[in-house]
C-alpha positions as a Markdown table, in Angstrom:
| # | Residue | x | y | z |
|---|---|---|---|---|
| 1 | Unk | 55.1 | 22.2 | 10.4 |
| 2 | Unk | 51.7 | 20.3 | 9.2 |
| 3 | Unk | 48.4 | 21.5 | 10.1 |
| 4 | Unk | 46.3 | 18.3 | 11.0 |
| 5 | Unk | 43.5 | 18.3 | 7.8 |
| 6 | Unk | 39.8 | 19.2 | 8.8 |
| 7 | Unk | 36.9 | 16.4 | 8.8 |
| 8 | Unk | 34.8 | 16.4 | 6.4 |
| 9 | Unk | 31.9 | 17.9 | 6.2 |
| 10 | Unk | 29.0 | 15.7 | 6.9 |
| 11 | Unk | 26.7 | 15.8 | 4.5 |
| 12 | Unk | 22.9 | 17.2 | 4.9 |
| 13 | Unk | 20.5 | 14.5 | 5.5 |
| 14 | Unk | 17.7 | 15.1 | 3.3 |
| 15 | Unk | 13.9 | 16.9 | 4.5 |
| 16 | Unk | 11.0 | 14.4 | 5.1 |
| 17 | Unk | 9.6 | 15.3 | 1.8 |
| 18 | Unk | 12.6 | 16.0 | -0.3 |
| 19 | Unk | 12.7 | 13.9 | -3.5 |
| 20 | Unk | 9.4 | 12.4 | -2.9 |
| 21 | Unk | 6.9 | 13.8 | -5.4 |
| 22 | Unk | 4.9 | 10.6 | -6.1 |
| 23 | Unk | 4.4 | 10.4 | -2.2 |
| 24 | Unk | 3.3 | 13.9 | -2.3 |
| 25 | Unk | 1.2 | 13.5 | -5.6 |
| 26 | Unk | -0.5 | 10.7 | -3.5 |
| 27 | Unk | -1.4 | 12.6 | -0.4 |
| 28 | Unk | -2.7 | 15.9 | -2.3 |
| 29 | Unk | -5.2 | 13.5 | -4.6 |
| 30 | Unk | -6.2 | 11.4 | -1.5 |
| 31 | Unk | -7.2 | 14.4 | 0.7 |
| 32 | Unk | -8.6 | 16.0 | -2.5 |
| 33 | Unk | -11.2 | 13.2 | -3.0 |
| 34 | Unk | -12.0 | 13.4 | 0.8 |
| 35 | Unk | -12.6 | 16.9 | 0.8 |
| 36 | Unk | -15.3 | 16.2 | -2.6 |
| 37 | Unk | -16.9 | 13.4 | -0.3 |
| 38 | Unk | -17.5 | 16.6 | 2.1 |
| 39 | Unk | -20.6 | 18.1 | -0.8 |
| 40 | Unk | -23.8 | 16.9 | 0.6 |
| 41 | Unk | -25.3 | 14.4 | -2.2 |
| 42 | Unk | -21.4 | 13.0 | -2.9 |
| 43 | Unk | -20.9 | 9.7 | -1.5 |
| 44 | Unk | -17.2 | 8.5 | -2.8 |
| 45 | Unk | -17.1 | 5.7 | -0.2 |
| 46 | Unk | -20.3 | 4.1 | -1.7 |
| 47 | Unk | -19.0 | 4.8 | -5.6 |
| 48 | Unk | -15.5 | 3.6 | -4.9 |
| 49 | Unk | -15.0 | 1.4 | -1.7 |
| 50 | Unk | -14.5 | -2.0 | -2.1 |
| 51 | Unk | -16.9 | -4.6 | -1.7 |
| 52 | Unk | -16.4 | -8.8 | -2.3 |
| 53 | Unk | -19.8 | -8.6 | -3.3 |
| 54 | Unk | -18.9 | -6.3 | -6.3 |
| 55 | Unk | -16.0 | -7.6 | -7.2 |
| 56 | Unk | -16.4 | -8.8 | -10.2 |
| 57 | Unk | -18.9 | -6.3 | -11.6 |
| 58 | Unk | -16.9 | -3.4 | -10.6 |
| 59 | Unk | -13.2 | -4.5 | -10.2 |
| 60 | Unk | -12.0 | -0.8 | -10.4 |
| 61 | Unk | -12.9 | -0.9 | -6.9 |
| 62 | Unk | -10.1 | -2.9 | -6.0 |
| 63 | Unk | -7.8 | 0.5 | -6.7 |
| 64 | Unk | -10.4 | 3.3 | -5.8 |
| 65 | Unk | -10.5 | 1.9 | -2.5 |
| 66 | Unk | -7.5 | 3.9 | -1.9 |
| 67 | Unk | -8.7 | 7.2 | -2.0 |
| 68 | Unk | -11.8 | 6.8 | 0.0 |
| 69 | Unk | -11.7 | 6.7 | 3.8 |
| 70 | Unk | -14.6 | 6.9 | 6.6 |
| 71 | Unk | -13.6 | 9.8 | 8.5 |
| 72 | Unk | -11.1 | 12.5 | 9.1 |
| 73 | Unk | -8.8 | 10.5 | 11.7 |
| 74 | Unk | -9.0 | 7.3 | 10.0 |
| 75 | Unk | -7.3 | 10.2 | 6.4 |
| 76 | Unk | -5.0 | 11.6 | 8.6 |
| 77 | Unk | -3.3 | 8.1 | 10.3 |
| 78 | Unk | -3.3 | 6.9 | 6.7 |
| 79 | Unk | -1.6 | 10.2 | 5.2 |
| 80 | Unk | 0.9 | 10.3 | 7.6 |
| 81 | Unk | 2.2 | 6.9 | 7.3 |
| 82 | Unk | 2.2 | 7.3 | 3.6 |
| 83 | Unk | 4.1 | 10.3 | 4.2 |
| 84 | Unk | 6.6 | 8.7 | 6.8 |
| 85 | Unk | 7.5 | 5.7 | 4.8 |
| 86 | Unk | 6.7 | 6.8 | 0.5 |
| 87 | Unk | 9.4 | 9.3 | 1.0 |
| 88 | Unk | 12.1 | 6.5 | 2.3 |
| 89 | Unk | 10.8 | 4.0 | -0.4 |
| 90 | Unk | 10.9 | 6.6 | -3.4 |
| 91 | Unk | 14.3 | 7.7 | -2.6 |
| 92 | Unk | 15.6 | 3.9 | -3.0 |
| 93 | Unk | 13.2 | 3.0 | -5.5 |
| 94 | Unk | 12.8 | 5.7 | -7.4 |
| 95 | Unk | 9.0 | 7.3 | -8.3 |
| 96 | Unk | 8.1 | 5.0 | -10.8 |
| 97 | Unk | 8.7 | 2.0 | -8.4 |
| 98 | Unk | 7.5 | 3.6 | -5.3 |
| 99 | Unk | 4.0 | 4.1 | -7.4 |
| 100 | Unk | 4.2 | 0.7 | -8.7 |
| 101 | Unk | 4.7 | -0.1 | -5.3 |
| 102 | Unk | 1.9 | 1.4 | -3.4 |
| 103 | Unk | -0.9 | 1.0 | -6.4 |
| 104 | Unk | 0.1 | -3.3 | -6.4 |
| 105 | Unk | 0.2 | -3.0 | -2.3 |
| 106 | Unk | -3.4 | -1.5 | -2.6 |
| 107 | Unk | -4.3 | -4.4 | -4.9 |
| 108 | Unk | -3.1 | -6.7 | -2.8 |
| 109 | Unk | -4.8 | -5.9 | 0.4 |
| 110 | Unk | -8.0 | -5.7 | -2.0 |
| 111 | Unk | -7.2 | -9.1 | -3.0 |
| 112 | Unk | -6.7 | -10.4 | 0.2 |
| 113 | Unk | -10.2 | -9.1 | 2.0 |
| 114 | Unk | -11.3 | -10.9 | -1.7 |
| 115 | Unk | -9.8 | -14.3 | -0.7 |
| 116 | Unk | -10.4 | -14.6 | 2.8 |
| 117 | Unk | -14.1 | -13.6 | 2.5 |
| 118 | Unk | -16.8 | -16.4 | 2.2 |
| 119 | Unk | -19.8 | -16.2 | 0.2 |
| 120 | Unk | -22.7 | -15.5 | 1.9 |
| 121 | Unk | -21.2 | -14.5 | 5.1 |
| 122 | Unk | -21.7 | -10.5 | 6.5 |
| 123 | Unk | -17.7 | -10.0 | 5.5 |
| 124 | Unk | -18.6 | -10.3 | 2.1 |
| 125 | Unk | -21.0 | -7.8 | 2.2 |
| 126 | Unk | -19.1 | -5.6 | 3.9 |
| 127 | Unk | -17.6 | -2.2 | 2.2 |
| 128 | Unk | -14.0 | -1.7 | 2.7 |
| 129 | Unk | -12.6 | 1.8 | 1.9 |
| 130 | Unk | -9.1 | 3.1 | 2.9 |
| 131 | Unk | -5.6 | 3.1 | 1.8 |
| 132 | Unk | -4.3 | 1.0 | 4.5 |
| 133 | Unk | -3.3 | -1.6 | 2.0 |
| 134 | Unk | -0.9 | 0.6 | 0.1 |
| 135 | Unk | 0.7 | 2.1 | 3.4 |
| 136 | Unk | 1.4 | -1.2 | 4.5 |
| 137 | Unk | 3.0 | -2.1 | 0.9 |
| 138 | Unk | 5.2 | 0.6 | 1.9 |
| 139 | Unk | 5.9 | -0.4 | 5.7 |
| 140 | Unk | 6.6 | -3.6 | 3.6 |
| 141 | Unk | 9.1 | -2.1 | 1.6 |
| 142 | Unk | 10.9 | -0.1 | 4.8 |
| 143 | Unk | 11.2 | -3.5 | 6.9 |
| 144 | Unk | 13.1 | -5.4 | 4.0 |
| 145 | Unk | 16.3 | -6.6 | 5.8 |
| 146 | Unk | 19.1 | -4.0 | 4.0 |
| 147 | Unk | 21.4 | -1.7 | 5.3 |
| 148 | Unk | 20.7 | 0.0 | 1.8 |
| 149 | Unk | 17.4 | 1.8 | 2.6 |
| 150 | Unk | 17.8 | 4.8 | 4.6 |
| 151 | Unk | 15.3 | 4.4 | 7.0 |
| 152 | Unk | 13.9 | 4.2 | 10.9 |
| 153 | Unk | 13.5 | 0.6 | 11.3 |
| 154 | Unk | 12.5 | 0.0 | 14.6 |
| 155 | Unk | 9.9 | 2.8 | 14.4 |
| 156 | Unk | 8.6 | 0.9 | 11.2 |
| 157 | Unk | 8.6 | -2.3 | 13.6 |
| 158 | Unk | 6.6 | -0.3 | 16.4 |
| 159 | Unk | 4.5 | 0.9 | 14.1 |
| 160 | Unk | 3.7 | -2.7 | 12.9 |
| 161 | Unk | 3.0 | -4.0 | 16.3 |
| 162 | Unk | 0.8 | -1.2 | 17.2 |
| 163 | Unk | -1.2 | -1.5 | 14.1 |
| 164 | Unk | -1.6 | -5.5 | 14.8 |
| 165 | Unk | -2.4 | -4.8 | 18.4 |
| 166 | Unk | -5.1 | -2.2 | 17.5 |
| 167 | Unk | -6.6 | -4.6 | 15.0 |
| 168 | Unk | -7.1 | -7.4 | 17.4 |
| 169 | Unk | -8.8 | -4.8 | 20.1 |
| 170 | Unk | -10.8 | -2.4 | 18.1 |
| 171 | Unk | -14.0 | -3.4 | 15.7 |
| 172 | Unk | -14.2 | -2.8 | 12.2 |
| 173 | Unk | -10.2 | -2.7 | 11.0 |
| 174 | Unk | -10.3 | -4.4 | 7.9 |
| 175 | Unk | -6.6 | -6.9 | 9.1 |
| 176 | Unk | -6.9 | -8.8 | 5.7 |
| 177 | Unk | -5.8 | -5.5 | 3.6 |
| 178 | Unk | -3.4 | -4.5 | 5.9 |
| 179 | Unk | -1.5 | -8.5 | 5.7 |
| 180 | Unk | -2.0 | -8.4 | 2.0 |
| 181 | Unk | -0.4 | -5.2 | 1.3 |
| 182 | Unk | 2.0 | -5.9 | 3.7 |
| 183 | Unk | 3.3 | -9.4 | 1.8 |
| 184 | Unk | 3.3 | -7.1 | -1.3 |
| 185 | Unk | 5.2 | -4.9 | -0.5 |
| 186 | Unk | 7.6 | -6.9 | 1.6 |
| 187 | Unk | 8.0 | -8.8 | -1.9 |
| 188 | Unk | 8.7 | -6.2 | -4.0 |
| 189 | Unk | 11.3 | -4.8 | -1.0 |
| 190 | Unk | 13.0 | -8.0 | -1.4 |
| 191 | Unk | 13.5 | -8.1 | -5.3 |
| 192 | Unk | 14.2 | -4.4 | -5.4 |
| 193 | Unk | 17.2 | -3.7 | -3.2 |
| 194 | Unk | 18.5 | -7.5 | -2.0 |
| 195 | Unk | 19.6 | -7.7 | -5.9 |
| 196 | Unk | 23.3 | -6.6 | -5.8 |
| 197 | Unk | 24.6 | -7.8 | -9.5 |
| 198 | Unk | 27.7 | -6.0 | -10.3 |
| 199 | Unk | 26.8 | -3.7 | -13.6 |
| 200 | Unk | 23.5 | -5.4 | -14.4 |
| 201 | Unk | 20.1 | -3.1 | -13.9 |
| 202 | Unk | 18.7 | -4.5 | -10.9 |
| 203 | Unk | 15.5 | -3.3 | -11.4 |
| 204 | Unk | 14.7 | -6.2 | -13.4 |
| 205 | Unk | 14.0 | -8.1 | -10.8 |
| 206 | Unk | 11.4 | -5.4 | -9.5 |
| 207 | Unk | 9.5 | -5.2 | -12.4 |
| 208 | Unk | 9.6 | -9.5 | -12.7 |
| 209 | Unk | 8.5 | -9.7 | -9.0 |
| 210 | Unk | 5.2 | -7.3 | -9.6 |
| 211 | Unk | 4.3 | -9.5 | -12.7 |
| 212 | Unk | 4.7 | -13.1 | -10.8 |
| 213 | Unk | 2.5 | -11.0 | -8.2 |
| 214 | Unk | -0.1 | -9.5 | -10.3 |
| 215 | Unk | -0.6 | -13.5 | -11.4 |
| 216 | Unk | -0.6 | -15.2 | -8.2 |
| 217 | Unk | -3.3 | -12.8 | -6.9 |
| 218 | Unk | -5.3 | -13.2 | -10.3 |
| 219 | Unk | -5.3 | -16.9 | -9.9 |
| 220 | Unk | -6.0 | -17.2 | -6.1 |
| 221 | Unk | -9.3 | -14.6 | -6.1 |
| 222 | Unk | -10.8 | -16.4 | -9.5 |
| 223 | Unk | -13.1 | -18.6 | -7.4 |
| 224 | Unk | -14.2 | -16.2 | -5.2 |
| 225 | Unk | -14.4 | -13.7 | -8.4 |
| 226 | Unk | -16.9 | -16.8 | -9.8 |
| 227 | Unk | -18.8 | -16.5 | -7.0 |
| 228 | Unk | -19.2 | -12.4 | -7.0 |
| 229 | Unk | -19.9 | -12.6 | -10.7 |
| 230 | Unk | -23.1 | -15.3 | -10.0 |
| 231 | Unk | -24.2 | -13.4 | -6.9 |
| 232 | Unk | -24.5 | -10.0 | -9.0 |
| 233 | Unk | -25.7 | -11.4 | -11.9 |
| 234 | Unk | -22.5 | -10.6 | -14.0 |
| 235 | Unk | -21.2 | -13.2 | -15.7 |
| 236 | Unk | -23.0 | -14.2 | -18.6 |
């Protein structure tokens, strides 16, 4: 007589934050630099925001913007997406490409309040600070169409429509870093996990995606980069 052979086990699924350092990493420097804009004196938002104005005197901005926000609830929205969706994107991507990821997302949205502000006009005056760009390089990277990433797709695509709902309704939402880190990172979703060639390093096509990126947003922002560098007396 036989005795019928037990399932098998199911295996664990993983915590939120298991394998997911660089998400982590990200968090723990982003609320650091808010708690330092808490000093009296230390303005962080005024140092590193980003501005279309400054552009081209102080480019850094375009990355710093990430780690300044305006208030405590406009941190903790940010923080939580980047904890909901980095840790799905570093487990398929891996930390280096997760970082690569949301640092190229944040450049993007940057680049995008860059090109669709015109000269001379309040937008391009206006300081944008925030990592809203980089969490939606991530959402990017979550709604790529694969059965690959393990993930919560429709809560990323409720998530999305909530954001673009809130943005039409509510003053002040900087939409243009939130569409340009969300093309980014949809992008580099795309290169990174459709790829299936059979014993070939895929992420080739990650790394070739962020370069055509890096150019194409370089090329588009030069004239409005011309026109910061005149306004500010920069270019020489």
């Amino acid at each position: 007589m036989t005795h019928p052979s037990p399932p098998p086990a199911r295996r664990p699924r993983p915590g939120l934050l298991a394998g997911a350092r660089v998400t982590q990493a990200i968090v723990i420097v982003t609320v650091a630099c808010w708690l330092v804009d808490l000093v009296p004196g230390v303005e962080l938002g005024m140092l590193l925001g980003f501005s279309p104005l400054l552009a081209a005197a102080e480019p850094w901005r375009a990355l710093t913007v990430m780690v300044v926000h305006a208030d405590a609830l406009h941190l903790l929205f940010n923080m939580v997406g980047v904890l909901l969706f980095g840790t799905f994107v570093e487990r398929a991507l891996g930390p280096l490409r997760c970082l690569a990821v949301y640092l190229l997302s944040g450049l993007g949205g940057s680049a995008a309040v860059l090109l669709l502000a015109a000269p001379y006009e309040p937008g391009w005056f206006s300081l944008h600070v925030g990592a809203s760009g980089a969490l939606f390089g991530l959402l990017g990277v979550v709604l790529t169409p694969t059965r690959s990433l393990d993930r919560n797709w429709g809560g990323a695509v409720v998530f999305l429509v909530i954001n673009v709902l809130y943005s039409v309704v509510a003053p002040g939402i900087s939409w243009q870093s939130h569409a340009g880190g969300l093309v980014v990172g949809f992008a580099l979703g795309c290169a990174a996990l459709l790829p299936r060639a059979r014993d070939r390093d895929t992420s080739a096509w990650f790394w070739v995606a962020a370069a055509i990126l890096v150019a194409t947003m370089v090329v588009a922002v030069l004239p409005a980069l011309r026109a910061s560098a005149l306004m500010t007396g920069s270019l020489t």
